[in-house]
N, CA, C and O atoms as a MOPAC input file, in Angstrom:
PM7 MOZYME 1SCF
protein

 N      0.83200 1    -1.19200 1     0.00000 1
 C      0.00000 1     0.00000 1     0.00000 1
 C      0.87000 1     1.24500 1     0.00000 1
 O      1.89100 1     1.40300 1     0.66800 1
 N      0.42500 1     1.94000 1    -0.68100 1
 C      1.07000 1     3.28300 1    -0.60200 1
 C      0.91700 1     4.47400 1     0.33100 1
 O      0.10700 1     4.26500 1     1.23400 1
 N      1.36200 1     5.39900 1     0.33600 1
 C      1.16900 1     6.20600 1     2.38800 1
 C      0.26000 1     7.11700 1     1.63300 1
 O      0.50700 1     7.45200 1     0.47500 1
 N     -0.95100 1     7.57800 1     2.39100 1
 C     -1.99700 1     8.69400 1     1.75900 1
 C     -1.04700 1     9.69500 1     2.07200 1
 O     -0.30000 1     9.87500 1     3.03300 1
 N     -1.35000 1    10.53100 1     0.61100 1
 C     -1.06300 1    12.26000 1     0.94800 1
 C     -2.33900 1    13.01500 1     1.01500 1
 O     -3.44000 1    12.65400 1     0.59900 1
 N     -1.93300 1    14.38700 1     1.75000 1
 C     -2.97900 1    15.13400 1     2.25300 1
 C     -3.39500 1    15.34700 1     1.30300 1
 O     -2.66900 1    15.46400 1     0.31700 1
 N     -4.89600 1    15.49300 1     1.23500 1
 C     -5.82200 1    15.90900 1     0.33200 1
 C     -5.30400 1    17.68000 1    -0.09600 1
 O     -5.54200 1    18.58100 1     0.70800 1
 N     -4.72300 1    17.91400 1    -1.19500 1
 C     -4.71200 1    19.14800 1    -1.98000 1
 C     -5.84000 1    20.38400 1    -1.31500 1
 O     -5.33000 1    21.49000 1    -1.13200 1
 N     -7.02100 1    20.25800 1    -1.03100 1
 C     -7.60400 1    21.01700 1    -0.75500 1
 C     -8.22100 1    21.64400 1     0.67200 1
 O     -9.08800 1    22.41300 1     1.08600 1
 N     -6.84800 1    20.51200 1     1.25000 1
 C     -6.99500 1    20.48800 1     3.17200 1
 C     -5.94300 1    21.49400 1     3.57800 1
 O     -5.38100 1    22.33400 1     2.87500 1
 N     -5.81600 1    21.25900 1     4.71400 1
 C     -5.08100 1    22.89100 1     5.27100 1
 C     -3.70200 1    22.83700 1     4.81900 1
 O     -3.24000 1    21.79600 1     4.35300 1
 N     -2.95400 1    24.00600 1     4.94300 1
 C     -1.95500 1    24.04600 1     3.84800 1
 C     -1.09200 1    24.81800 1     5.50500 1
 O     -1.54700 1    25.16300 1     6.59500 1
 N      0.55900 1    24.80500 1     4.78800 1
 C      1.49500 1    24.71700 1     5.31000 1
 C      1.58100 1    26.49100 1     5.80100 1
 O      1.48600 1    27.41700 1     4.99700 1
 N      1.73000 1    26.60700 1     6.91600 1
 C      1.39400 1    27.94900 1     7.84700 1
 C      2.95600 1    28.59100 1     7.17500 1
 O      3.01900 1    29.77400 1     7.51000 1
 N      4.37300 1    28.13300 1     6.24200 1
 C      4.88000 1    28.55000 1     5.89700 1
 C      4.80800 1    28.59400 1     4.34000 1
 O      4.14100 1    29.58700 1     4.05100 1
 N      5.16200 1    28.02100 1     3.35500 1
 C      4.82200 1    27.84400 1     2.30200 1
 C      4.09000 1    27.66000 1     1.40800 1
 O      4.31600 1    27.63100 1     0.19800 1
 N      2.40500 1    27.41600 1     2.44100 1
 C      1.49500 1    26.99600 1     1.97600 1
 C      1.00800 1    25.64200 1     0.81000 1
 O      0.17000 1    25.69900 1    -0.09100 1
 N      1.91700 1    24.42300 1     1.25300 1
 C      1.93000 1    23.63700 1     0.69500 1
 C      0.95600 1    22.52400 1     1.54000 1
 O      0.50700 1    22.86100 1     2.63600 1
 N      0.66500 1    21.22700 1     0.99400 1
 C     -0.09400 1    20.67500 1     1.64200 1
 C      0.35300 1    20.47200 1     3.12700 1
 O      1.58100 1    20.39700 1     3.09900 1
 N     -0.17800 1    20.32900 1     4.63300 1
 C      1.03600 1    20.24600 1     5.45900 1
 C      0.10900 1    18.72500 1     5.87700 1
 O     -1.01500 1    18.23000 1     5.78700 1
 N      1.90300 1    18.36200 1     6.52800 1
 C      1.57600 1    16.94800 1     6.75100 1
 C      1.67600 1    16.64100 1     8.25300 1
 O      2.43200 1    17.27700 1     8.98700 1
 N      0.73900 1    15.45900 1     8.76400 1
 C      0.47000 1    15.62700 1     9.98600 1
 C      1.29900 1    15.19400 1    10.98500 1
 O      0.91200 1    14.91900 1    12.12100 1
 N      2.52100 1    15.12000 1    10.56400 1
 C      4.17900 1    14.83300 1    11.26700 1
 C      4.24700 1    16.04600 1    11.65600 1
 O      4.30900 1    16.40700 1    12.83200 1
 N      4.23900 1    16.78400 1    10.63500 1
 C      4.93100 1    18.35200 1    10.55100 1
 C      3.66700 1    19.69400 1    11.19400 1
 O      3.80700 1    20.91700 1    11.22100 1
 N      2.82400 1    19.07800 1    11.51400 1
 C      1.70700 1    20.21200 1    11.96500 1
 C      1.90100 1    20.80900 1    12.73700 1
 O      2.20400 1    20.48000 1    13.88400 1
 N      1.71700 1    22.29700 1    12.10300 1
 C      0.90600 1    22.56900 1    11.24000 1
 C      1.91500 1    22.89600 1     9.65000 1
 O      1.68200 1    23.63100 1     8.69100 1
 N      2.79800 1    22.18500 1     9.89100 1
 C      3.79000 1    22.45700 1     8.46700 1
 C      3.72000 1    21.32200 1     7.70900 1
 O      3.16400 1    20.26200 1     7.99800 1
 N      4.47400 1    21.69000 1     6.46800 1
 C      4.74700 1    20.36400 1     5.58800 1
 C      5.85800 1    19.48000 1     5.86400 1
 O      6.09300 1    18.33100 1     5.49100 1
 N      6.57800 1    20.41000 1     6.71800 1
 C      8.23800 1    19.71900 1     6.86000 1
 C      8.88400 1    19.94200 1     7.83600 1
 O      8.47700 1    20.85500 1     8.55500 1
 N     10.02800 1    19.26300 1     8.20500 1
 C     10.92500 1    19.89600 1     9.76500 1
 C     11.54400 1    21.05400 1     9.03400 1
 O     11.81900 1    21.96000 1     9.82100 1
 N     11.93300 1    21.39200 1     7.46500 1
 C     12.15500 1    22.73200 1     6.75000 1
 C     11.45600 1    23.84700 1     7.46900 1
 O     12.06400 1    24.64200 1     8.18500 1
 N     10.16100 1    23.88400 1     7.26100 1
 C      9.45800 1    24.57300 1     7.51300 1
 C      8.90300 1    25.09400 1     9.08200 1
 O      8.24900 1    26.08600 1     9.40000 1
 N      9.37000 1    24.16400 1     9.75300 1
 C      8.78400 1    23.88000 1    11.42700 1
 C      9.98600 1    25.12600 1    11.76800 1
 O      9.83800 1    26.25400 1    12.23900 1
 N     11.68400 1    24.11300 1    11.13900 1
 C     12.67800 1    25.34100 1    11.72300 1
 C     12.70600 1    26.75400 1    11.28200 1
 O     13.11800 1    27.77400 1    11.83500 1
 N     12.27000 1    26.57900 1    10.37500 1
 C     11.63900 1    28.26200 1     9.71400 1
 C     10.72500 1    28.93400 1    11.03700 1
 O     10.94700 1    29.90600 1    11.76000 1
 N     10.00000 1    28.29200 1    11.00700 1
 C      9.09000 1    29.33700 1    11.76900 1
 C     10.05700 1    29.08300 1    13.38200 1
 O     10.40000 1    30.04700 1    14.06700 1
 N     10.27400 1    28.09100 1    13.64400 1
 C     10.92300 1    28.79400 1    15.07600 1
 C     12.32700 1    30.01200 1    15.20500 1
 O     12.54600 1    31.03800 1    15.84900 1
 N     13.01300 1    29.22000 1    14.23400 1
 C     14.11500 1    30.65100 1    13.78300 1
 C     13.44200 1    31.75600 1    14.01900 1
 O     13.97200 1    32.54700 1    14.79900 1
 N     12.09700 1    32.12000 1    13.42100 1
 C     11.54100 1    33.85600 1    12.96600 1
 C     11.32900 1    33.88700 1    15.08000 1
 O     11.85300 1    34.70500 1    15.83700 1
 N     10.46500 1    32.78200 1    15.44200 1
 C     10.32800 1    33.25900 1    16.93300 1
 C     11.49300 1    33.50800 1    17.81000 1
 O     11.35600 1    34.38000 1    18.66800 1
 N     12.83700 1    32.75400 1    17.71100 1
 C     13.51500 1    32.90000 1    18.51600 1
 C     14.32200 1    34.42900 1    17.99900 1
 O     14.92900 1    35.09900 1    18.83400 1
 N     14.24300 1    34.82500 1    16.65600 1
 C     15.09500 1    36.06200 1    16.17200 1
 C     14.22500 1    37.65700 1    16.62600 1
 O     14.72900 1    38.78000 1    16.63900 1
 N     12.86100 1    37.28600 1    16.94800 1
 C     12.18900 1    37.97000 1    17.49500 1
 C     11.29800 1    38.36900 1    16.37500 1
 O     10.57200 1    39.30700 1    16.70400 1
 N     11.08400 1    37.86900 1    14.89800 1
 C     10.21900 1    38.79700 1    13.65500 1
 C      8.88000 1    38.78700 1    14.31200 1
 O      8.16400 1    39.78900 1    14.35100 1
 N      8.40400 1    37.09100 1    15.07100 1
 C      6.87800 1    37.35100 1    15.83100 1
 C      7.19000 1    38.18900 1    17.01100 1
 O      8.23500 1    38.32000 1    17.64900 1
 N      5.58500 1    38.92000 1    17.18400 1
 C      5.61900 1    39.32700 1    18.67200 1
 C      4.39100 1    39.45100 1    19.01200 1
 O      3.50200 1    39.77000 1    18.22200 1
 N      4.14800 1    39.09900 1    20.78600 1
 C      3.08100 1    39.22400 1    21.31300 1
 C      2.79100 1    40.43400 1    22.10400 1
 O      3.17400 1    40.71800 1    23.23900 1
 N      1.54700 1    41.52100 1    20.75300 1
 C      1.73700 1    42.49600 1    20.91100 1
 C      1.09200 1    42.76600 1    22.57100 1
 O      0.28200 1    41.93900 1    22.98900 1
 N      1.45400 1    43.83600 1    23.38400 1
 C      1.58600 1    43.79000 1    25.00200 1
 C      0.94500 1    45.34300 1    25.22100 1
 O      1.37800 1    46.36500 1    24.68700 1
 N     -0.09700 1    45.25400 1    26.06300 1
 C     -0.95200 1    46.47800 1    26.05300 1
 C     -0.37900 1    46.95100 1    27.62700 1
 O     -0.06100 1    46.17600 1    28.52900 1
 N     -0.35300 1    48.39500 1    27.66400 1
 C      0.64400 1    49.21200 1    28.84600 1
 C     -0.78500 1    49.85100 1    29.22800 1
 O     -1.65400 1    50.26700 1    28.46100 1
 N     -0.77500 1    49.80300 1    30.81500 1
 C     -1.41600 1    50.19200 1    31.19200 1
 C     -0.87300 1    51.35000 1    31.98800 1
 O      0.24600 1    51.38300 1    32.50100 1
 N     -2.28000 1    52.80300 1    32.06100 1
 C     -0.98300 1    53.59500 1    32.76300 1
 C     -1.52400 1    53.53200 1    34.56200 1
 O     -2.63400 1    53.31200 1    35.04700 1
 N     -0.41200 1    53.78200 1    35.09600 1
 C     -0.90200 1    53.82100 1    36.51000 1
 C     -2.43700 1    54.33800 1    36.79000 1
 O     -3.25100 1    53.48300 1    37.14100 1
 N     -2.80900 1    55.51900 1    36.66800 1
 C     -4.10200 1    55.66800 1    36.57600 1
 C     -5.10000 1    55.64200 1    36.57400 1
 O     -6.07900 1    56.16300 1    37.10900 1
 N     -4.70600 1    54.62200 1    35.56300 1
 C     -6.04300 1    54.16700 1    34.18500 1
 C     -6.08700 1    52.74200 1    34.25100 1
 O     -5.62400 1    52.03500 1    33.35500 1
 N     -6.76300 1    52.18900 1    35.53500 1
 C     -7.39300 1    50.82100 1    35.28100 1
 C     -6.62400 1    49.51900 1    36.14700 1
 O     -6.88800 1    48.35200 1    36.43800 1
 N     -5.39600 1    50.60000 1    36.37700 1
 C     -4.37600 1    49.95400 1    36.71000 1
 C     -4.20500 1    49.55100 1    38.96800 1
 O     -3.78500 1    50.24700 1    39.89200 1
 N     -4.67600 1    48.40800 1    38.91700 1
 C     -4.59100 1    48.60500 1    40.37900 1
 C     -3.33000 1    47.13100 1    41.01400 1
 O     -2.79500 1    46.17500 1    40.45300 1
 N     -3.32500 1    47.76200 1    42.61700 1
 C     -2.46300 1    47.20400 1    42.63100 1
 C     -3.27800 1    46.20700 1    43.92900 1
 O     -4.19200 1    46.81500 1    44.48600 1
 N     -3.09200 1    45.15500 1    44.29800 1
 C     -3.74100 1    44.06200 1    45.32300 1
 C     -3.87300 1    44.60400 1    46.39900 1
 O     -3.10800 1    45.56600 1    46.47600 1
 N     -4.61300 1    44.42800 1    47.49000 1
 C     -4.45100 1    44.57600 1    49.09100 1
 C     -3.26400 1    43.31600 1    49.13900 1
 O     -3.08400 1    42.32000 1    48.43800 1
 N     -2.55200 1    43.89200 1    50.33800 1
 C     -1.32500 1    43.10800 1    50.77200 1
 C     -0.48800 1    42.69100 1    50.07500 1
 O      0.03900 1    41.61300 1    50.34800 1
 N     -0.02600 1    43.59000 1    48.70600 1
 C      1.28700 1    43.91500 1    48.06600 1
 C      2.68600 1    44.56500 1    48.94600 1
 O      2.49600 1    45.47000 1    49.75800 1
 N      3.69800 1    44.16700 1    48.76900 1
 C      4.58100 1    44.52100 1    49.77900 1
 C      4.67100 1    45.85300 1    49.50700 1
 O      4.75700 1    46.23600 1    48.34000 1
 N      4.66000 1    46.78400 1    50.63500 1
 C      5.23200 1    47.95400 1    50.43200 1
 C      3.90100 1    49.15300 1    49.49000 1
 O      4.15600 1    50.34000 1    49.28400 1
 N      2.42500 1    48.40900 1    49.01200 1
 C      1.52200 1    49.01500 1    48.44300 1
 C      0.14200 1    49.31500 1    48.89500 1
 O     -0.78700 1    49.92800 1    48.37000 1
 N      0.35200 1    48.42000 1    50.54300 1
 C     -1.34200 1    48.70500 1    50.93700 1
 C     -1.57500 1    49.63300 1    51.46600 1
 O     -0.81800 1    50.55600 1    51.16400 1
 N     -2.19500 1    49.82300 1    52.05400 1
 C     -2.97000 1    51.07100 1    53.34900 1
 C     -2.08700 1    50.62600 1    54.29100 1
 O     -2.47600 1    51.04500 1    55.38100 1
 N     -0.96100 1    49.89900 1    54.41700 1
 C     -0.27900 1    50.05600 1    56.06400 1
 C      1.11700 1    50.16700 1    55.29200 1
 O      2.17000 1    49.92600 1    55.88000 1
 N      1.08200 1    50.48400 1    54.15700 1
 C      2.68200 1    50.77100 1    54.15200 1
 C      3.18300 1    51.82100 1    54.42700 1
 O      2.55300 1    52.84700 1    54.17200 1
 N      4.24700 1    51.88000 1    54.92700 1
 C      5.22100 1    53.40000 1    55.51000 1
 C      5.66900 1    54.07300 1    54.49400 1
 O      6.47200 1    53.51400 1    53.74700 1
 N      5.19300 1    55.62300 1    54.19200 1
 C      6.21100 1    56.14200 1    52.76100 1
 C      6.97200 1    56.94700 1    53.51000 1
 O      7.88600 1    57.58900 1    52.99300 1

């Protein structure tokens, strides 16, 4: 018997967009797997990070060291 390949019209390779195979998921290949971790470890992805300002929304716990109602300033 011969090994099935992915159906052409099933999900495709998150780098090359080739068929991806289910060794390699969500890629077609360990080519492609080290591709995309290279881009994460070089920093091209990023998890964009929302700043909050003191102010605005921003609180801090009861019984934080040094932040509650009994700390000494």
């Amino acid at each position: 018997m011969s090994e099935r390949q992915p159906d052409a019209s099933g999900p495709r390779c998150a780098i090359c967009g080739k068929p991806r195979q289910k060794k390699y998921k969500p890629f077609c290949s360990k080519r492609c797997a080290n591709i995309d971790l290279s881009r994460w470890l070089k920093g091209s992805y990023a998890i964009p990070a929302r700043d909050e300002d003191e102010g605005e929304g921003a609180t801090i716990p009861e019984g934080s060291p040094g932040k509650g109602p009994d700390a000494d300033d």
